[in-house]
N, C-alpha and C positions, 0 to 999 in steps of 0.2 A: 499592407495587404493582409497582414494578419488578423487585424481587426475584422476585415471582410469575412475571411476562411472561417475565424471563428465563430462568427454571427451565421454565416448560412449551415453552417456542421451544427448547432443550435437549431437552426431552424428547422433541418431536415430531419432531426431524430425527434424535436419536437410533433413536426408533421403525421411521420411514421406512427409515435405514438398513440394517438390521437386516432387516425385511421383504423388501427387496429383493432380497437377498442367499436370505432363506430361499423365496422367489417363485421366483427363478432354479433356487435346486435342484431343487422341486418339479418344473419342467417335466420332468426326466429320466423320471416314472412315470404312470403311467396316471391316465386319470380313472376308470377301473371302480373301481381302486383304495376300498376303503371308508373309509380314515384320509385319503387327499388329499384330498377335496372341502371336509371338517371342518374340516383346515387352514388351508386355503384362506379359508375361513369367521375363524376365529380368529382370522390376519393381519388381516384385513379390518377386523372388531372392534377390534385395537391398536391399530391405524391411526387407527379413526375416536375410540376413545376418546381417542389423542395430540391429535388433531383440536380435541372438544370442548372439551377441559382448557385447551388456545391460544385458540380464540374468546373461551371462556365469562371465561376471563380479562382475553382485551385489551377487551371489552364493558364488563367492569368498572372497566375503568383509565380508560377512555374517555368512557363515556359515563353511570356510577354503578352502585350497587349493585340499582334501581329497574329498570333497563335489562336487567341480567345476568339476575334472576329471571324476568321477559318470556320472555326470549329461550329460557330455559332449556328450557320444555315442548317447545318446535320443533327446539332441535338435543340432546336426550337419545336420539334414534336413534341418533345416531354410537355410545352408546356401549352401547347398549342388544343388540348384536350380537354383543358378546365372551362374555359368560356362558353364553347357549344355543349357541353353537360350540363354547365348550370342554365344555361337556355330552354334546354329539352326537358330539364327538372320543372320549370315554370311552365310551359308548355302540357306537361305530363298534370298538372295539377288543373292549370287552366281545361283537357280534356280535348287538347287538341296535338299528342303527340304520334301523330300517324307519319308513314313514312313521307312525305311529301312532305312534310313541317319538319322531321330529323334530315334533311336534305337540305333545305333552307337555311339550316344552321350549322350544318355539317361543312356542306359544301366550300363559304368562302374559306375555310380555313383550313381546308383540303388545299387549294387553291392558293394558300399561302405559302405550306410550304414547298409545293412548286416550285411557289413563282422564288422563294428563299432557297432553295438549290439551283436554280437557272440563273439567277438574277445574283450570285453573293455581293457583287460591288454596290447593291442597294442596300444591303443589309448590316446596318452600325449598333455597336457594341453600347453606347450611350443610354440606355436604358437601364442598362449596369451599371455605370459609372466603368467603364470599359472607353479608354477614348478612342477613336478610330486614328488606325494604322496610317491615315497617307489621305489625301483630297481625293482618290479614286474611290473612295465609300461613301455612302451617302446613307442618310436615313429615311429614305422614302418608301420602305419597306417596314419599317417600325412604327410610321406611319401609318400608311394604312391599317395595321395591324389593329392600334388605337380606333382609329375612324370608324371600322367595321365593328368593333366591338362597344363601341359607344351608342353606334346607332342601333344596333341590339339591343342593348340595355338601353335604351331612351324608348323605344316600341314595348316591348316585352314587361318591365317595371311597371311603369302606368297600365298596361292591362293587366298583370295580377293584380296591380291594388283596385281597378273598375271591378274586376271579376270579384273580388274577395266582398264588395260592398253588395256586392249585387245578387249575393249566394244566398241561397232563402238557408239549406242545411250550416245552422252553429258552428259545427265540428270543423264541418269543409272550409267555412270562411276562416274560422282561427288559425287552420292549416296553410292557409293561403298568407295570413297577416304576419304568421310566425317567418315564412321562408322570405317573405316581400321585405322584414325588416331587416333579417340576417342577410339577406341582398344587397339592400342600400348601406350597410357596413361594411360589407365588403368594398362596396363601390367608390365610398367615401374612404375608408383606410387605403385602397390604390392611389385616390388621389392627395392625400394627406400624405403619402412616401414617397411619389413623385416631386411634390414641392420642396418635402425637407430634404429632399435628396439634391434637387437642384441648391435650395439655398449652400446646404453646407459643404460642395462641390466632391471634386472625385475622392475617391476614397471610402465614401460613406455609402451602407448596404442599401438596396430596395428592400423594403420591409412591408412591401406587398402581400406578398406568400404569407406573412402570419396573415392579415387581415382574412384569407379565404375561410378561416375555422369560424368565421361568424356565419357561411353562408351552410356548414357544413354543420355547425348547432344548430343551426334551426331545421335543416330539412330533419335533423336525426329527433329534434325534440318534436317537431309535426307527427312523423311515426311515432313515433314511441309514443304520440298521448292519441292520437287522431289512426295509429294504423288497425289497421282493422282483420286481415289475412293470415293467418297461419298459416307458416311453410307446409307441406306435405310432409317433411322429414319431422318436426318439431309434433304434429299431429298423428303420426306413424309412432314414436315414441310412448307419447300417452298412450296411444290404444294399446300396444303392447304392455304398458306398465299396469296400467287400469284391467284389463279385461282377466277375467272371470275364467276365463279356458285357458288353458299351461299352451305354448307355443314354443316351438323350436326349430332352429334352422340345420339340416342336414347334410353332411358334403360326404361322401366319399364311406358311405354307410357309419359316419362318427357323428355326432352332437356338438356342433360347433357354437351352438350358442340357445339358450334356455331362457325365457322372460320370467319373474317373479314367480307366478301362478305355476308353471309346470317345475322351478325348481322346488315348489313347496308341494308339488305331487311324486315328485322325487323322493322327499326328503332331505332336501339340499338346500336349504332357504337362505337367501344370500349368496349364494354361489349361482355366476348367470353362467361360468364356462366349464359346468364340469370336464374335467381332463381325461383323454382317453379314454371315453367308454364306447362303445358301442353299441349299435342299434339292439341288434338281438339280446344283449344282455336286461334290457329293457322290461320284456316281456316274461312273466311268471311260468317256469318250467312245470309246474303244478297244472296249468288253463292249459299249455301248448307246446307240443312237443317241440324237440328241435329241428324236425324240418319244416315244423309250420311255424316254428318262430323266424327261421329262416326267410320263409315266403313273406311273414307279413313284412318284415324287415325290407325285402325287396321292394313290395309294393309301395309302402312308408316313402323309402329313400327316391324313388322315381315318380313320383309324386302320382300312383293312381290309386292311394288308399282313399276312399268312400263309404265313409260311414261305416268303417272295422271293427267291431268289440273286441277288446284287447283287454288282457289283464296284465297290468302292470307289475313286475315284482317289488314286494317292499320288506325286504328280509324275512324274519322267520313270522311274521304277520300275515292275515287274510291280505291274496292281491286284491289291487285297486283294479274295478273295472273302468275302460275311456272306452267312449267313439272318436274316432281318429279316422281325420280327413288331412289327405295331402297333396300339394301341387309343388310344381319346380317353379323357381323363383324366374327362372328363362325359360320359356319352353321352347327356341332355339338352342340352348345352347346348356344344356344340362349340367357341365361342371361347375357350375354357378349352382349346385345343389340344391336344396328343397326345402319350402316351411309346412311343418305339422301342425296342427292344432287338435289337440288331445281335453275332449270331453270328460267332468267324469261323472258317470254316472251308474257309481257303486249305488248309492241311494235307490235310484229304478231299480239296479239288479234285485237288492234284497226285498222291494215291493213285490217283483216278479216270484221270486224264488218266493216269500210268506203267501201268493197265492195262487200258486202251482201247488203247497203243501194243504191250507186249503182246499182247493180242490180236490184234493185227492183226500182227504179227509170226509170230505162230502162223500164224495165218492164211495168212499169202503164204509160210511155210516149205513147209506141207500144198501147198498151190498148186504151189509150186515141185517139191516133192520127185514130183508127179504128174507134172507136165509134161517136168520130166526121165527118169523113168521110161516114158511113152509115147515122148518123143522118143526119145532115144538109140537104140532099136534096130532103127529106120529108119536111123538114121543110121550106126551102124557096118556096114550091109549094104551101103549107098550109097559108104561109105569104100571098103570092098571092092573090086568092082565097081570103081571105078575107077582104084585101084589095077592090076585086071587091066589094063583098058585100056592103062593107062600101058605097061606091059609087051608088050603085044602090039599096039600100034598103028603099030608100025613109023616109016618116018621122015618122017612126015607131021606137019612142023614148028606150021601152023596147027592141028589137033587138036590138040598137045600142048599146046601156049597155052594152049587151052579148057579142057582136062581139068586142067592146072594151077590156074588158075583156080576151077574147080569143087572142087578140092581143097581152097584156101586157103576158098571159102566152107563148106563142109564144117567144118573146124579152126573157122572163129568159130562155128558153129552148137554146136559142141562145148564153145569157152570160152564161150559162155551158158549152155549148162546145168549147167557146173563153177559159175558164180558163181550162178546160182540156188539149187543143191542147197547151197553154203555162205555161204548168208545170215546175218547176224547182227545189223544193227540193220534199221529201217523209215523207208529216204528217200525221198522223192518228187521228182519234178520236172515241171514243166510241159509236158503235152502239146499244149493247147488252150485256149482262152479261160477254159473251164469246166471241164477236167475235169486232173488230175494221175495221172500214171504212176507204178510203184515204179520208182526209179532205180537200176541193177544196178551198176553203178560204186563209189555209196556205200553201199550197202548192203550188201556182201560185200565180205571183204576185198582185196587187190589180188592174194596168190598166193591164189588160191583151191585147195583141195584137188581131188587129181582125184578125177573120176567113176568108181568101178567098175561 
């Protein structure tokens, strides 16, 4: 019996293996998917039939052949799982696995093991190389077993392979051809383990169980070339990684998790879990005080930011503006926290800001080009005028002073409206506590052109 122990401990890790491997791919596609769930199903099955093969064997090594038959009716679910999977996998491809067809398939082997816990005296270990305990066991339960499952596969076979010829779509028939052939391998290795099993009497393993990895290659190799679904989760992924907007997910007012995009609006590129920061630290104490970095913080984390401009802080650098929109991941159930999506849209800010300065550029030129045009022609009549004076005021040295004087204010009244009428940026300076003046200095050049 060691020979046995050993070949089904082989067999079951080999199984396992295998499974795993075929587990992991599956996750890449949907469960709407109609071939995944089957799979799913049929793994499960190999697994547990690896399973049985190991117990039903070490029970025997262990504790006799009396013991194994016992045990037998209780654990023949493990294995009782693979045949109507791989049934519903044929089914699911053929386009006909609705619940009334998983019931058809389901059912007698529901119904087997019933009738394998009511009935154990019909239930013989001989399928094992397990001999039976006493003339009170019979194998008419082993039987049937076969029967049912033969006459499954004799229906089910021939119509994948009708269907597969009859497919107008490439893909779908090759899909078809691929699981039909890894069928009939399996089908033929059961029965190729059965015979050497009888020829070379007790002792020697059913080597059934490996043959199922033929039916378990092919549905994995049909997907894998013919599957066509991507999981939600595998599609969630990408758009996270791909997208163009920084995202993050929000628990408990901390940053629990940052995609690509938002940790390189960060600063943090490479880094998707910045450690301990928090929400408000977020935001530029420069844009928003601290109780309105506070509020947005609130809003953010409860998921009713809508379209918030926010400036980011990014050390002693200009913040980064974002529009930032958020919702809870549950909106039952809130401490399942929130995802952000943070816009950014420094670029609009400085288009805005270049033409609000603009504007107002315009603005004070219009201003300007008015106010020199109302001044000026008071002023060159005023120029006149006393000009004459100068001329005719004879030698009365104290008037000449004044009228000088009144002259020179004259001339700057004149270089202000030269530097007004040739404006060209928008500076300000400080009038009063509150309020700021255009600054004529900087704002027009230093020769300013003259006034006509």
């Amino acid at each position: 019996m060691t020979v046995l122990t050993n070949y089904y401990i082989f067999a079951l890790l080999f199984t396992v293996a295998y499974v795993i491997v075929f587990w992991r791919f599956l996750r890449r596609f949907d469960e709407g998917d109609p071939k995944i769930g089957p799979f799913k199903r049929v793994l499960l099955g190999v697994t547990g039939w690896a399973l049985f093969d190991f117990l039903l064997a070490s029970i025997f090594q262990y504790h006799g052949a009396r013991a194994a038959v016992a045990a037998f009716p209780w654990l023949c679910i493990l294995f009782l799982l693979f045949p109507p999977a791989a049934f519903e996998l044929i089914l699911a491809l053929l386009g006909h696995a609705g619940k009334r067809e998983k019931l058809l398939v389901y059912g007698p082997y529901a119904l087997l093991y019933a009738a394998a816990l009511l009935f154990p005296g019909q239930v013989g270990g001989g399928t094992y190389s397990i001999p039976n305990p006493g003339p009170d066991h019979g194998e008419l339960w082993n039987q049937a077993f076969r029967g049912i499952t033969f006459c499954a596969a004799i229906v089910l076979f021939p119509w994948l392979l009708i269907g597969a010829l009859r497919q107008q779509d490439k893909e779908r028939r090759n899909e078809m051809l691929i699981l039909f052939t890894g069928g009939a391998l399996t089908g033929l290795g059961n029965v190729a383990a059965r015979l050497l099993m009888d020829l070379r009497g007790p002792g020697f393993p059913f080597t059934g169980s490996l043959w199922m990895v033929f039916t378990c290659l092919a549905a994995f190799w049909g997907a894998r070339l013919y599957g066509r679904v991507l999981s939600p989760r595998i599609l969630y992924k990408a758009i996270l990684k791909s997208s163009p907007n920084g995202m993050m997910r929000i628990g408990q007012g901390n940053i629990l998790w940052t995609n690509e995009a938002m940790a390189k609006i960060l600063g943090a590129e490479g880094e998707e879990n910045p450690p301990g920061r928090s929400l408000p630290e977020l935001f530029d104490p420069r844009a928003h005080p601290e109780a309105e970095r506070e509020e947005i913080a609130r809003l953010v984390a409860e998921g009713l930011a809508a379209n918030l401009e926010v400036a980011l802080a990014r050390g002693s650098g200009e913040p980064l503006w974002c529009l930032v929109s958020s919702a809870l991941l549950e909106p039952h159930a809130p401490r399942h926290g929130a995802l952000a999506v943070f816009a950014d849209i420094s670029a609009r800010k400085r288009e805005e800001e270049q033409r609000l300065v603009s504007e107002k550029l315009k603005a004070a030129m219009e201003t300007a080009g008015a106010v020199c045009h109302e001044m000026n022609q008071p002023l060159q009549v005023l120029s006149a005028r006393l000009e004459l004076m100068l001329l005719h005021g004879g030698d009365q040295e104290s008037l000449g002073k004044e009228l000088e004087e009144l002259r020179r204010q004259v001339a700057r009244l004149g270089e202000i409206t030269r530097r007004l009428i040739a404006l060209t940026h928008y500076r300000t300076k400080a009038y009063s506590e509150d309020r700021e003046i255009l600054d004529l200095e900087r704002s027009a050049p230093d020769e300013p052109q003259s006034f006509s």
